[in-house]
C-alpha positions, 0 to 999 in steps of 0.5 A: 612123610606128610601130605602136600595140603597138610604142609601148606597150612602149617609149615612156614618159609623161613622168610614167614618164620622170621616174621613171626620170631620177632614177636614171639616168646620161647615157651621157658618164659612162661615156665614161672608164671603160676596162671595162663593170663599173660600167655593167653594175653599174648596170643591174642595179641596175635604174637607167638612163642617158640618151642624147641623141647624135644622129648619132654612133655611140657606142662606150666605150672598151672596144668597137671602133667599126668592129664596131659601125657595121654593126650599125646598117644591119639594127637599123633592122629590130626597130623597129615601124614601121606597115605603110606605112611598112615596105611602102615600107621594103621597096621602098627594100630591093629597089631599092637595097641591094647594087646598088652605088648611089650617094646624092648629097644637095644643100642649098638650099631655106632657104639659098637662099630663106629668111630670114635664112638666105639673107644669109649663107655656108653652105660646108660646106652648099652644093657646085656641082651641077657636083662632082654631075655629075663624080661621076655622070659617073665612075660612069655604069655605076652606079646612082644617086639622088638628095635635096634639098629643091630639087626643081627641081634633081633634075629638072635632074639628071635631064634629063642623067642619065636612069638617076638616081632620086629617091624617087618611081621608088621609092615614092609618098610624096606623101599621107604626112606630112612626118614619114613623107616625110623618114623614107622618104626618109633611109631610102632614103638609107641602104640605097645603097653609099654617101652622096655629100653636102656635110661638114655635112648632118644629113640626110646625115650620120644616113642615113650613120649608119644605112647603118653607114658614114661619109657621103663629101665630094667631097673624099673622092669625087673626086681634085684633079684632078677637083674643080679641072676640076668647079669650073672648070665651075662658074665658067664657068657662073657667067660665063654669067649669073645665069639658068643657075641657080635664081635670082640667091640660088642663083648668089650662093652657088655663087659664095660657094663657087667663091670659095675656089677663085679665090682658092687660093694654088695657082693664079695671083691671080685677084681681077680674074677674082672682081670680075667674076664678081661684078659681073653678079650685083649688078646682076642684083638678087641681094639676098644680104647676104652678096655686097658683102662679098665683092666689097668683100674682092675690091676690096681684093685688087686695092687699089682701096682707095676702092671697096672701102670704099664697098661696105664701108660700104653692107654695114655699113649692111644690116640683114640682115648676119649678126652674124659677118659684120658683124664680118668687115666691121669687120675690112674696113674697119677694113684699108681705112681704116689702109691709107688713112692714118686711124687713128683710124677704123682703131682704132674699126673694129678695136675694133668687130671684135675685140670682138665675134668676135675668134675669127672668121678674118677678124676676126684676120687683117685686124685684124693687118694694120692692127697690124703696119703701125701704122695704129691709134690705140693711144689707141682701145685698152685698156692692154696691151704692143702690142710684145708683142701683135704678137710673140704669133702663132697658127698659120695657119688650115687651114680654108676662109676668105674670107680669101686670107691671104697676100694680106693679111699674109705673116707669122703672125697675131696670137693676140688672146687675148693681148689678152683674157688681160687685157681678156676683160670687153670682149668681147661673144661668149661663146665669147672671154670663156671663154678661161680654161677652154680649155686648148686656147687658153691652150696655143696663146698659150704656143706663141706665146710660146716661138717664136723672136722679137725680145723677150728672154726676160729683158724685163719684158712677157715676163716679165709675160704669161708669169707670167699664163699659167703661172698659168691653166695650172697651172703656177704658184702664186697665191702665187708669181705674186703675189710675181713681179708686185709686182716686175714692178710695183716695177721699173715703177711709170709701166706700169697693167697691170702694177698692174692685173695685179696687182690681180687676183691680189690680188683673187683671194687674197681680200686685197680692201683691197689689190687696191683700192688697187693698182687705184688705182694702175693708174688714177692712171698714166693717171687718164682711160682709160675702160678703167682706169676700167672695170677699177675699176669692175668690180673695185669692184662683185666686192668688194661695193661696188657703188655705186661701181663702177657709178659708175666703170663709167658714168664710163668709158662717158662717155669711151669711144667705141668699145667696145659693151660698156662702153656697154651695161653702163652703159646697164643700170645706168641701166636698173635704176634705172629711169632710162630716158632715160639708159639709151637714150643707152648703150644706143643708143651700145652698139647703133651701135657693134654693130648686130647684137646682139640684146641691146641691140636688146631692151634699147632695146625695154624702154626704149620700152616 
């Protein structure tokens, strides 16, 4: 790629790059100054900074962006590239720059053939051809070319578009590297008026980066018009059969992405129309994980509640199912079954849901459903104020989602962060459990509780939750907090997350004795909710008495039946004490419950071993 003298001067040794890291700086802290004089005081003091940003173009905030960005098109120009590389560079110049063409990038390759990427959705990824062929066809007086890693679509492109290039009408790349090929082609990419691609492409978006210009969606290259007409082609192909694309992978995805188009709220219901689409390409053999789950959430739109929970188990029980997308299905079935009239079934659904993605779209909008209409077993279910937990409601989700939402529920969702404000240790993904360090989520469950709603003000669970929330926001002191739940805890003495609450701020306050007695407390309301036990066991081992709470922590996985997490932090107790038979039976427990977890299949392995 670059020339031998061009390395010499600027590349370092790692031994030279360790040097210089002891004194540098990463650019992100000088991201807050408001003028240059600390970074220019800390160059010339001969220290350096770091930059690891890859496809943004950075400015401080005393510099203005929109200058900067076209700095970037001729600065490619003063690195030493090898004389190939530079002499296709130039044809790429000749070619393309200033000629008004237009660079339309496609993504598919590994997401359509290759594993594991094939078994999921990839909407931001993946754009019908026929959104391509709208905009080619509204610019047929321009140039045009176009990139993929599908070369077998770019020359289906070309069959209707003859005046539309690809690499090769530039250069001939075909003896380089894969390193130079993908270099030259980005290039190329970069040197067109403008950059036509999905809204998240690398690809795309660096050859957007450095052409000095922001790489367009069709949502941004075509009107609405436009694009309803180019997706309305795309399910008419889509009717055509499987054989009108690549392969059956292909057609599956192009479904997954027309799919938020059948089901926009701007258009008449047609669910009965997206069955049947999907169904031809089922049986044409399409192996695609991710395509039951989306013909199950299609059945129950049409409440054909039986079919939808057949297709809904036997997706469950596809290995290849990705782990959010086991989630969604939990949600699925977990709505399915409440529907159904089984609410226990619905509850240990929603349990496997919710603590696994209870950020994911899906996961909260089907889970509310079967919350609102009470079709959960509550006693599944750890202590918290339910009544409260349904008033407590998020805005609705603006991004594309699967999920039809007022198809599925007319009112707001649930916010269950409510739910993890207290219980965050029963979560399994690492982005819930960090509720307390988003600002962002806290704000939103204190939006939720200012909205106008049938609970007063004055009620105690306000009173409790808000005294929580205005503590990890900020707005209240330990002490205060404190004095407000041991009133709260008074006033309700039979109410075990009121003491546990309680117990909690006690704990934090260092007053360890006390936060144990008044755990106990908590637990003596309801002496065998796993949940509380767990809660104890937890809290005893943050105090030092580990032993015990190991022991309370076991105890509480004995009598739980559908929580992963508590399963599995038993399973490793035993699996530190090197009692491998007890360790599989929670850990086995932990893994049925979530199949798609990684961490407790690699734990059973350790136990095989």
């Amino acid at each position: 790629m670059f020339a031998q003298d061009w390395i010499d001067e600027h590349f370092l040794t790692p031994k030279e790059f360790g040097a210089l890291s002891q004194n540098a700086l990463p650019i992100w802290s000088f991201q807050s100054d408001t003028s240059p004089d600390r970074l220019i005081a800390h160059l010339n003091a001969g220290r350096s900074v770091l930059v690891e940003e890859g496809f943004e173009v950075l400015a401080f905030p005393w510099e203005d962006v929109e200058t900067i960005r076209p700095r970037y098109r001729d600065f490619i120009h003063r690195v030493g590239f090898t004389e190939e590389v530079r002499e296709i560079m130039d044809c790429a110049d000749a070619r393309l720059s200033g000629q008004g063409v237009s660079a339309y990038h496609i993504r598919r390759g590994d997401i359509l053939n290759g594993l594991p990427w094939k078994h999921t959705t990839w909407p931001a990824k993946i754009e019908p051809e026929e959104l391509y062929e709208a905009h080619l066809a509204k610019n047929a007086d321009k140039a045009a070319i176009m990139f993929s890693d599908q070369p077998e679509l770019i020359a289906r492109f070309q069959k209707r578009y003859p005046r539309l290039m690809q690499m090769q009408d530039i250069a001939d790349v075909s003896g380089m590297t894969r390193a130079q090929r993908d270099f030259l082609e980005l290039y190329a990419m970069s040197r067109a008026n403008s950059v036509i691609a999905p809204p998240v492409s690398a690809f795309s978006m660096a050859a957007a980066r450095l052409s000095g210009q922001q790489h367009m969606t069709f949502r941004e290259a075509l009107t609405y018009e436009e694009r309803n007409a180019a997706n309305d082609k795309a399910i008419e192909r889509l009717k055509s059969g499987p054989n009108k694309f690549l392969n059956s992978s292909e057609a599956a995805h192009i479904y997954s992405k027309v799919l938020f188009h059948l089901h926009s709220f701007r258009f008449e219901d047609r669910s009965v129309e997206a069955v049947e689409i999907a169904e031809p390409l089922l049986a044409s053999g399409a192996d695609n994980a991710f395509l039951p789950r989306l013909q199950a959430l299609n059945l129950f739109y049409q409440k054909r509640w039986r079919e939808a929970l057949d297709l809904t188990e036997k997706s469950l029980a596809d290995p290849n199912v990705w782990p959010e997308d086991w989630a969604a299905l939990c949600a699925l079935r977990c709505a399915i079954l409440g529907q159904l009239g089984n609410r226990w079934r619905a509850a240990q659904s929603f349990c496997q849901a919710i603590w696994s993605k209870p950020l994911r779209p899906d996961v909260v909008v089907l889970s509310s459903r079967a919350l609102y209409r009470d079709q959960l077993s509550l006693r599944l279910l750890p202590p918290t104020d339910w009544m409260l937990q349904r008033s407590m409601r998020r805005p609705w989700y603006s991004f594309n989602s699967f999920i039809a939402q007022r198809k599925v529920i007319s009112r707001l969702p649930c916010n269950f962060d409510a739910l993890l404000l207290d219980w965050a240790d029963l979560a399994i993904d690492q982005k819930a459990r960090r509720l307390l360090t988003s600002s962002k989520r806290l704000r939103t469950l204190e939006w939720g509780l200012n909205r106008p709603k049938d609970i007063m003000d004055e009620d105690l669970s306000v009173v409790s939750f808000s005294t929580q929330l205005r503590l990890h926001l900020g707005d209240l002191c330990r002490a205060n907090a404190i004095d407000i739940s041991r009133d709260i805890a008074s006033k309700q003495p039979e109410n075990p997350l009121y003491h546990k609450r309680l117990a909690e701020l006690l704990e934090a306050e260092g007053d360890a004795s006390r936060a144990r007695l008044t755990m106990a407390e908590a637990l003596a309301c309801d002496p065998d909710n796993p949940f509380l036990i767990f809660a104890m066991g937890r809290l005893l081992e943050r105090i030092g008495a580990t032993e015990q709470g190991e022991s309370q922590i076991i105890r509480a996985a004995e009598l739980d039946v559908a929580t992963a997490s508590i399963q599995g932090m038993a399973g490793q107790i035993y699996l530190r004490r090197g009692n491998k038979a007890k360790a599989r039976r929670f850990l086995q427990k932990a893994h049925n419950l979530y199949p798609s977890y990684k961490r407790f299949k690699n734990q059973l392995n350790r136990v095989e071993r």
